[in-house]
DSSP file (Angstrom, degrees, kcal/mol; ACC not computed):
  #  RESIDUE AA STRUCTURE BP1 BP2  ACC     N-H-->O    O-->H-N    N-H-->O    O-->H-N    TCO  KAPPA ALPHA  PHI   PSI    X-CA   Y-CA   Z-CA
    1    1 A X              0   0    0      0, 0.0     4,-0.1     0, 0.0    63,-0.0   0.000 360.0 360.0 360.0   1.4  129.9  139.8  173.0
    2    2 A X        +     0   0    0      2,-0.1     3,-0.1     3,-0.0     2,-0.0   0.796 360.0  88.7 -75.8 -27.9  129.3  137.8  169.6
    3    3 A X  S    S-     0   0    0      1,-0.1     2,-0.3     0, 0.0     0, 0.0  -0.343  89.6-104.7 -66.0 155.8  133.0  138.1  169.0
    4    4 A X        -     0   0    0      1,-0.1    -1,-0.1     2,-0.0    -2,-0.1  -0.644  31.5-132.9 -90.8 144.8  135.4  135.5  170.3
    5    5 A X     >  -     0   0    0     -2,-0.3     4,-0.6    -4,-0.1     3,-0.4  -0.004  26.7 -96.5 -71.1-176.6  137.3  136.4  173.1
    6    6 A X  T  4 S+     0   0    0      1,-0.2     4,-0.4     2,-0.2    -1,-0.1   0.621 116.6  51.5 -70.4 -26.4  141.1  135.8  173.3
    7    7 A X  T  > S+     0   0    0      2,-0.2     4,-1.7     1,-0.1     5,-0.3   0.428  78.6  98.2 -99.1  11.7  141.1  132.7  175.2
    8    8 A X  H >> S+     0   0    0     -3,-0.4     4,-3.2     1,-0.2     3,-2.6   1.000  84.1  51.5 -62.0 -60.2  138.8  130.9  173.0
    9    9 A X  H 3X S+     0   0    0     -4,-0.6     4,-1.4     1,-0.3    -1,-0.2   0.870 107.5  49.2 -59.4 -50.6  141.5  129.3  171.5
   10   10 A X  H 3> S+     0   0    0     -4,-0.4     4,-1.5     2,-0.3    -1,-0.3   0.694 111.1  50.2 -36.3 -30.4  143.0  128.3  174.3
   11   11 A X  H XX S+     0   0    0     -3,-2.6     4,-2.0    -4,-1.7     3,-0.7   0.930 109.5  52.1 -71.3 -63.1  139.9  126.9  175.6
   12   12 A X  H 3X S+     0   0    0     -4,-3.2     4,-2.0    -5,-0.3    -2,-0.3   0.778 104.8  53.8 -47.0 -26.7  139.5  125.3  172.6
   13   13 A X  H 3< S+     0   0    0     -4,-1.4    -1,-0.2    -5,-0.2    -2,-0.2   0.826 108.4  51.3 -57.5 -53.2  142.9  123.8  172.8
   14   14 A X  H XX S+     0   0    0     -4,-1.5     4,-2.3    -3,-0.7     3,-0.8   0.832 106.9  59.3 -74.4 -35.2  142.1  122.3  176.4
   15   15 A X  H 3X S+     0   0    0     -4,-2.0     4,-2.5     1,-0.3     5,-0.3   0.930 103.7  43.1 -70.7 -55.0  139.0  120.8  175.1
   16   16 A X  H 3< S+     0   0    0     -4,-2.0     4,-0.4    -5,-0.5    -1,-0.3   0.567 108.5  61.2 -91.7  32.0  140.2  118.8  172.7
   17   17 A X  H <> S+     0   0    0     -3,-0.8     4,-1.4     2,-0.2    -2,-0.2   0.686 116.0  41.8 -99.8 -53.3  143.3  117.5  175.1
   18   18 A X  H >X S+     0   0    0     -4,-2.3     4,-1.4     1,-0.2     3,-0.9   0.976 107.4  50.7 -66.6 -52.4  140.6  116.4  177.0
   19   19 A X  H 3X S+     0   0    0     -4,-2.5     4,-1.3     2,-0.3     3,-0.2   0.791 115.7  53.4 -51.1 -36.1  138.4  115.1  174.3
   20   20 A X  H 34 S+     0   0    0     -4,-0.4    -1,-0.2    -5,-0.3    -2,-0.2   0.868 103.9  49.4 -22.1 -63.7  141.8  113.2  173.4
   21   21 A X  H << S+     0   0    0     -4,-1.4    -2,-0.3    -3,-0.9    -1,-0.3   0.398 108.4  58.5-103.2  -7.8  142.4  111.8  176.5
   22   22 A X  H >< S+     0   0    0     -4,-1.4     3,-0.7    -3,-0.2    -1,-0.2   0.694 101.8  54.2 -28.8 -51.1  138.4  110.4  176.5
   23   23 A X  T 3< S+     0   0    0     -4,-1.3    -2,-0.2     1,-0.3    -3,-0.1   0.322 113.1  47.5 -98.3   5.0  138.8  108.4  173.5
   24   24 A X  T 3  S+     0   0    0      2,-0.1    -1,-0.3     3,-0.1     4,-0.2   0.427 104.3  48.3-141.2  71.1  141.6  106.9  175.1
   25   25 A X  S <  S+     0   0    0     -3,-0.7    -2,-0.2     2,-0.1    -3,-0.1  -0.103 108.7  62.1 -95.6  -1.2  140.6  106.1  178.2
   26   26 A X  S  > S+     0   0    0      2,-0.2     4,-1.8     3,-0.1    -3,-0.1   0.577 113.0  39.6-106.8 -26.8  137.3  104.4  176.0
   27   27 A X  H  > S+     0   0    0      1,-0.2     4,-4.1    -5,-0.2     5,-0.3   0.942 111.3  56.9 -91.1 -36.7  139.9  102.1  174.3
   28   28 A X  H  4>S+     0   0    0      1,-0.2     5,-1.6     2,-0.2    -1,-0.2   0.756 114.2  47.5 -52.7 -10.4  142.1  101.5  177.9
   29   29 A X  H >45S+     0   0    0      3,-0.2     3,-1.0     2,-0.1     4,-0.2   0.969 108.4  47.0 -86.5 -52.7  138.9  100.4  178.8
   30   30 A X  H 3<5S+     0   0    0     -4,-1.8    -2,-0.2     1,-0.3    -3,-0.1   0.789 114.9  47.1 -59.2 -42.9  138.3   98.3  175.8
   31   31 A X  T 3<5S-     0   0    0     -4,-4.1    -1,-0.3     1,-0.1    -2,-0.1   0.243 116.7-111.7 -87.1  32.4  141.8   96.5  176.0
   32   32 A X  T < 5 +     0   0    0     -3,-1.0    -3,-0.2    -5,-0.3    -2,-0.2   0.977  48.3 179.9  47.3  65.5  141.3   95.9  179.9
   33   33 A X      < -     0   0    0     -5,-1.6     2,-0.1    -4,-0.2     3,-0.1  -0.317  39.7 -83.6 -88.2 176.0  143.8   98.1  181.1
   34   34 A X     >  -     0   0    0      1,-0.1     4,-4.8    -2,-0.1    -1,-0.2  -0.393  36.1-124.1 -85.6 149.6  144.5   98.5  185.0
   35   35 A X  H  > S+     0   0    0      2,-0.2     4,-1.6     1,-0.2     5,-0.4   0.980 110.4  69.8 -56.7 -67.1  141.9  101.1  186.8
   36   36 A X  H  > S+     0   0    0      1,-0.4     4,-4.4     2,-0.3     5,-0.2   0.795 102.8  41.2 -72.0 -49.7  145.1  102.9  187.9
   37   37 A X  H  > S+     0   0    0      2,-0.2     4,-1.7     1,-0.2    -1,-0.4   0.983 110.4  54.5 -46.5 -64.7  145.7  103.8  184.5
   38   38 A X  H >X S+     0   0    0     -4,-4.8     4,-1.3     1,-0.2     3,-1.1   0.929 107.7  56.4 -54.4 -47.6  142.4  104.6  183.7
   39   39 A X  H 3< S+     0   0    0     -4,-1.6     4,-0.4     1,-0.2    -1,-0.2   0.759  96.2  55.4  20.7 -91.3  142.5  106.6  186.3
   40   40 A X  H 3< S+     0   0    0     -4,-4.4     4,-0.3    -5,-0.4    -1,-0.2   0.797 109.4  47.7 -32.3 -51.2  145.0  108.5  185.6
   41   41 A X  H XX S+     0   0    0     -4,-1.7     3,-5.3    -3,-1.1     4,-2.3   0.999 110.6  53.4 -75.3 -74.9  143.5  109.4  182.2
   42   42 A X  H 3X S+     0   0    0     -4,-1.3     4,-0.5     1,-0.4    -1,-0.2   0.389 108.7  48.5 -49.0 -18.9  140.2  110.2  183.7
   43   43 A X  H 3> S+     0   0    0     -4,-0.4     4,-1.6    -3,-0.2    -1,-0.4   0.603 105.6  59.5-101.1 -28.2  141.8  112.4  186.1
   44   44 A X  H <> S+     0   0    0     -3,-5.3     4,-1.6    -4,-0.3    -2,-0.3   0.725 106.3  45.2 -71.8 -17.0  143.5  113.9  183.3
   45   45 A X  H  X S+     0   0    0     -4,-2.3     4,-0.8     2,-0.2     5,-0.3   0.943 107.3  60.2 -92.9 -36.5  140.2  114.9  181.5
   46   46 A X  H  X S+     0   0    0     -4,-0.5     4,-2.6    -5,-0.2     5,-0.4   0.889 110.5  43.9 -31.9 -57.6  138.7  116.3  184.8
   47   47 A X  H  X S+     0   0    0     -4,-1.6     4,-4.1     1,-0.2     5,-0.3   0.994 110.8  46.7 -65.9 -37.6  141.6  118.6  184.9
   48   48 A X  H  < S+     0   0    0     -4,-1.6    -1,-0.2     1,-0.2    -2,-0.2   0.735 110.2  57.0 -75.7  -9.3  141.7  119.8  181.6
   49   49 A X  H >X S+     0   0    0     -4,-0.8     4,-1.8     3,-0.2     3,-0.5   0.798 113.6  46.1 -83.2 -64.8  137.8  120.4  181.6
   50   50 A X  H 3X S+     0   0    0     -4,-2.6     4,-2.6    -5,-0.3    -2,-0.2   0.971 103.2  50.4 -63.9 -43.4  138.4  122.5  184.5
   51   51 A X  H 3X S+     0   0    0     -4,-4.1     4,-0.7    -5,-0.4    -1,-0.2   0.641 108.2  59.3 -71.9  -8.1  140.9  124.6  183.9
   52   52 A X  H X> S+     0   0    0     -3,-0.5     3,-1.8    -5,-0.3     4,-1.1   0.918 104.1  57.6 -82.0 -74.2  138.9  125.4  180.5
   53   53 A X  H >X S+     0   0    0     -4,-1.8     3,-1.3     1,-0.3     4,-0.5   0.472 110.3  40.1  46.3-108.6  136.2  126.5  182.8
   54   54 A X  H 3X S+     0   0    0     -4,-2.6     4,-2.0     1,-0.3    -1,-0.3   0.424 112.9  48.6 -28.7 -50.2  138.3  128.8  184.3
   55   55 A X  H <X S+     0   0    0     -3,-1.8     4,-1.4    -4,-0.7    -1,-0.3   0.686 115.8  46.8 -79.8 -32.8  139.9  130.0  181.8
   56   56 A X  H <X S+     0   0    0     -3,-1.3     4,-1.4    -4,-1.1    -2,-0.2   0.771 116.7  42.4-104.5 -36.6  136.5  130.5  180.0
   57   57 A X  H  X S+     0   0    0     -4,-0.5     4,-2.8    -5,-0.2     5,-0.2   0.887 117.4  48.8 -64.6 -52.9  134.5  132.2  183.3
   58   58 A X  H  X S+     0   0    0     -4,-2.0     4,-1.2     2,-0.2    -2,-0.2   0.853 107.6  47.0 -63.1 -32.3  137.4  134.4  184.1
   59   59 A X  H >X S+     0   0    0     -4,-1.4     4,-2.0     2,-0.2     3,-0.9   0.968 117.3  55.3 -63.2 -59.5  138.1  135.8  180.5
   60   60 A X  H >X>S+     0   0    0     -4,-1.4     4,-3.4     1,-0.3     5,-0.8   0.915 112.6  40.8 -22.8 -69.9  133.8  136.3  180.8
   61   61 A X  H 3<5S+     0   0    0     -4,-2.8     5,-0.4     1,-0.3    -1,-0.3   0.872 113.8  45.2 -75.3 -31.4  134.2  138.1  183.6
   62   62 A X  H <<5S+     0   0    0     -4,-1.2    -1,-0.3    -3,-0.9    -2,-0.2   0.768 129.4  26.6 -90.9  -0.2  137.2  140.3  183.0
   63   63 A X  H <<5S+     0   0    0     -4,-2.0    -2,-0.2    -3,-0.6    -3,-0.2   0.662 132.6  27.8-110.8 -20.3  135.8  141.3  179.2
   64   64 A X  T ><5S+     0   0    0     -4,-3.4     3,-0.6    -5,-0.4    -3,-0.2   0.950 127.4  39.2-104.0 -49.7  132.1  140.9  179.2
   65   65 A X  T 3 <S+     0   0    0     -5,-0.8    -4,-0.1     1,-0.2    -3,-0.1   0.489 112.2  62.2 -72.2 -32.4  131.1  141.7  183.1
   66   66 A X  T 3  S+     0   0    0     -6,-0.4     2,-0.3    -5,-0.4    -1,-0.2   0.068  99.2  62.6-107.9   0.1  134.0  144.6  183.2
   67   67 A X    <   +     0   0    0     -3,-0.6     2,-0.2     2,-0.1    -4,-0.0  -0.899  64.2  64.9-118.7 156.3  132.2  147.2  180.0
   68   68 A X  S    S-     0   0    0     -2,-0.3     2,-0.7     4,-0.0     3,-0.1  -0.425  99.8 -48.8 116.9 175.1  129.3  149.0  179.5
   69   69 A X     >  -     0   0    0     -2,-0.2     4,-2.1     1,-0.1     5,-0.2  -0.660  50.4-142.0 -80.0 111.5  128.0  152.0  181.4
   70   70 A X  H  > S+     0   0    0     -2,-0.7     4,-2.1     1,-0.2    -1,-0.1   0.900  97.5  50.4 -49.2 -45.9  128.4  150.9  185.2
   71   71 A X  H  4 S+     0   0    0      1,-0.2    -1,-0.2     2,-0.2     4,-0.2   0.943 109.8  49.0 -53.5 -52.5  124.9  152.8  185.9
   72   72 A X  H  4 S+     0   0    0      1,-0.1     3,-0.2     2,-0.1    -2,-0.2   0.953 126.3  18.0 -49.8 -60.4  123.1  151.4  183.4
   73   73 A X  H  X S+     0   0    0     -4,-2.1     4,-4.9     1,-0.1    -2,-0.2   0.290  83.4 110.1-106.0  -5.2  123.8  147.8  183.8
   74   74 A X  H  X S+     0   0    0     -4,-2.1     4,-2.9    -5,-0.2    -1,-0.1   0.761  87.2  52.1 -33.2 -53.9  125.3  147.2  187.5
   75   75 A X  H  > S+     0   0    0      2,-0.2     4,-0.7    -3,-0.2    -1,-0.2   0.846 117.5  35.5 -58.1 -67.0  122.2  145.5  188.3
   76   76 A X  H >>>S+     0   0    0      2,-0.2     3,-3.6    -4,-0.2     4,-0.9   0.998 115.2  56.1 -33.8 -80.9  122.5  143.1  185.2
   77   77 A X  H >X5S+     0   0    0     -4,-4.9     3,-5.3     1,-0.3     4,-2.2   0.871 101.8  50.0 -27.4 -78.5  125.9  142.9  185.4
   78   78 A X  H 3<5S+     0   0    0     -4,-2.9    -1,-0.3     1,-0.3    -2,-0.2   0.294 116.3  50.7 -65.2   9.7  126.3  141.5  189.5
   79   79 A X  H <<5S+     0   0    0     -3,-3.6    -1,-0.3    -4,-0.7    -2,-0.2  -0.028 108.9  48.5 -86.6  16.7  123.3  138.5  188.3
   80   80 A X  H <X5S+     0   0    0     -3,-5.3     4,-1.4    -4,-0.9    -2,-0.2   0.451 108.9  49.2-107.8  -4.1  125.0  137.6  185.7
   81   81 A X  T  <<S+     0   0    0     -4,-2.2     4,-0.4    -5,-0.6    -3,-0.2   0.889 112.3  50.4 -73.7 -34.2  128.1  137.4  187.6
   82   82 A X  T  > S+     0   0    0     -5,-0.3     4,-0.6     1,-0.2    -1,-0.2   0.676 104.1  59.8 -74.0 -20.6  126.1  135.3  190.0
   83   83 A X  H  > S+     0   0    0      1,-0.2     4,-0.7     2,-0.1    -2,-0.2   0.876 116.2  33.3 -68.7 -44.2  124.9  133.0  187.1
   84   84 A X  H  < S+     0   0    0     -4,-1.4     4,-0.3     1,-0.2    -2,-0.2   0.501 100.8  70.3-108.4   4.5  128.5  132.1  186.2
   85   85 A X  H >4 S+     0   0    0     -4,-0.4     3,-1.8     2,-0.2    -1,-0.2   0.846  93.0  75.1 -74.4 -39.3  130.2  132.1  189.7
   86   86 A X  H 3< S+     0   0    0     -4,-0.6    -2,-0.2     1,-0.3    -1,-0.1   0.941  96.6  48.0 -25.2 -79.8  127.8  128.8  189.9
   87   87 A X  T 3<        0   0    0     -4,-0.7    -1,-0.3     1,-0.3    -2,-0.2   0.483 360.0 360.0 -59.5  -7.6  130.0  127.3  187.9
   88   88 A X    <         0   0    0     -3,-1.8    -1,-0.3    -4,-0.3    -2,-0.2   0.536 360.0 360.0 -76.0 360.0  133.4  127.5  188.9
């Protein structure tokens, strides 16, 4: 599991769309801009936070949760599934 998965980059991509759209909503702030705006922005960094998430629990689940010897590790497996269902 040490390797990066296939969506990393994509995750990474969303992150810093969000991290973007943080630093400026911290200057709309600075220059008094209307709430609606900020807003806006702030709702755009909400999404993009989630949908990295997603992207980042669901790849988890269909590559990490989804190997191994089913006998062995079921037990593992379904709490760690329960650890990261938390978060969605």
């Amino acid at each position: 599991m040490s390797a990066q998965h296939k969506s990393h980059k994509q995750v990474i991509n969303r992150l810093k769309r969000a991290h973007g759209h943080m630093h400026k909503i911290m200057e709309m702030l600075e220059d008094e801009r209307s709430c609606v705006d900020v807003a806006q922005q702030l709702y755009a960094v909400e999404k993009a936070v989630v949908k990295a998430k997603r992207l980042l629990i669901h790849d988890h689940i269909d590559h990490c949760l989804g190997q191994g010897d089913q006998d062995s590790q079921s037990g593992q497996t379904l709490d760690e599934l329960k650890e990261i269902t938390k978060y969605l």
